[in-house]
C-alpha positions in Angstrom: 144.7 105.6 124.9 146.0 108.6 127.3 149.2 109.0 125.1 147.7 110.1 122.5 145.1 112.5 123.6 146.9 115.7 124.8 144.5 118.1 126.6 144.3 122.1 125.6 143.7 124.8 127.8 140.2 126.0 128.3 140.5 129.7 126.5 139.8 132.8 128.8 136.1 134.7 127.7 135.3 136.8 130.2 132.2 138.9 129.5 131.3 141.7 131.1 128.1 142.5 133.3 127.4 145.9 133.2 128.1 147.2 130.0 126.4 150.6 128.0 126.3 149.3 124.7 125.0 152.4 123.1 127.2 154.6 125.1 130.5 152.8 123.8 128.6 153.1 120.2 127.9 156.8 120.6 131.1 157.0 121.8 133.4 155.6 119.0 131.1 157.1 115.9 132.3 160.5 117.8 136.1 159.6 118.3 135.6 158.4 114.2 134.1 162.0 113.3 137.2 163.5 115.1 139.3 161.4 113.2 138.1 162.3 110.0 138.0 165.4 110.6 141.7 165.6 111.5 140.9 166.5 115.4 142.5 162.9 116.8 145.9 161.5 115.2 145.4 158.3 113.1 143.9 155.5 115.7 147.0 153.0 117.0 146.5 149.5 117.4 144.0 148.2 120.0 145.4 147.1 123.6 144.7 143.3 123.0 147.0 143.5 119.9 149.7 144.8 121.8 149.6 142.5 124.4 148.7 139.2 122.4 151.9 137.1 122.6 153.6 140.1 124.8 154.0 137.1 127.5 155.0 134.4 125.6 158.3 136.6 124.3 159.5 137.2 127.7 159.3 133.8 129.1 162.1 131.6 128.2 160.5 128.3 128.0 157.9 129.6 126.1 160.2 131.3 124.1 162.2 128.1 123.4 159.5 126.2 122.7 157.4 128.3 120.3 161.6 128.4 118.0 161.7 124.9 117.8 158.3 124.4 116.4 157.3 120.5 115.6 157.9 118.5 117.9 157.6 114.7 118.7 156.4 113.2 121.6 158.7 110.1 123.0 155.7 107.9 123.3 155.3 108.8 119.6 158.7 108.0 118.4 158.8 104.8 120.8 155.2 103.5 118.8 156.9 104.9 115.7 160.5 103.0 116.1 158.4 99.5 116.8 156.5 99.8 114.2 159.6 100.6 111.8 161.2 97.5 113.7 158.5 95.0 112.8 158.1 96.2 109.2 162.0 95.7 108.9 161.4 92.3 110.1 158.7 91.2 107.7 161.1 92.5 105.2 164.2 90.6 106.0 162.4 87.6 107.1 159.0 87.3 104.8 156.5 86.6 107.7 155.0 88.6 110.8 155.7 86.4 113.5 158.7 86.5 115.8 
């Protein structure tokens, strides 16, 4: 049954160690206040946004493959075209076997 199971990729987590907590806390209820206050321009998009799918648009075979969308496996259309084949046969003929 190995056609049919397609493994994914285990997604990256990577936690840090050593982090302050309260100091990043502290940190962005001041940068907020500024904010507010008109100190800071308006806050831009975080760094993951920017870079999710940044490296999927410069590849070309990612690229490619992400435009054509759905896609069918050959297995798939092989299992698929036999099965069409023996259904057209019980049709023509009136029985299953060969």
């Amino acid at each position: 049954m190995g056609y049919f199971n397609t493994r994914e990729p285990r997604r990256f987590n990577h936690k840090y160690i050593f982090v302050d907590e309260r100091k990043e806390k502290l940190d962005k209820i001041v940068e907020n206040a500024k904010r507010d206050l008109g100190l800071l321009p308006p806050e831009e998009t975080s760094y993951e946004e920017r870079i999710r799918g940044a490296f999927a648009k410069d590849t070309r075979h990612l690229k490619s493959h992400k435009e054509e969308g759905l896609r069918f496996s050959t297995k798939t259309l092989v299992v698929a075209l036999i099965i069409m084949l023996f259904i057209l046969h019980y049709l023509i003929t009136g029985s299953w076997s060969i």
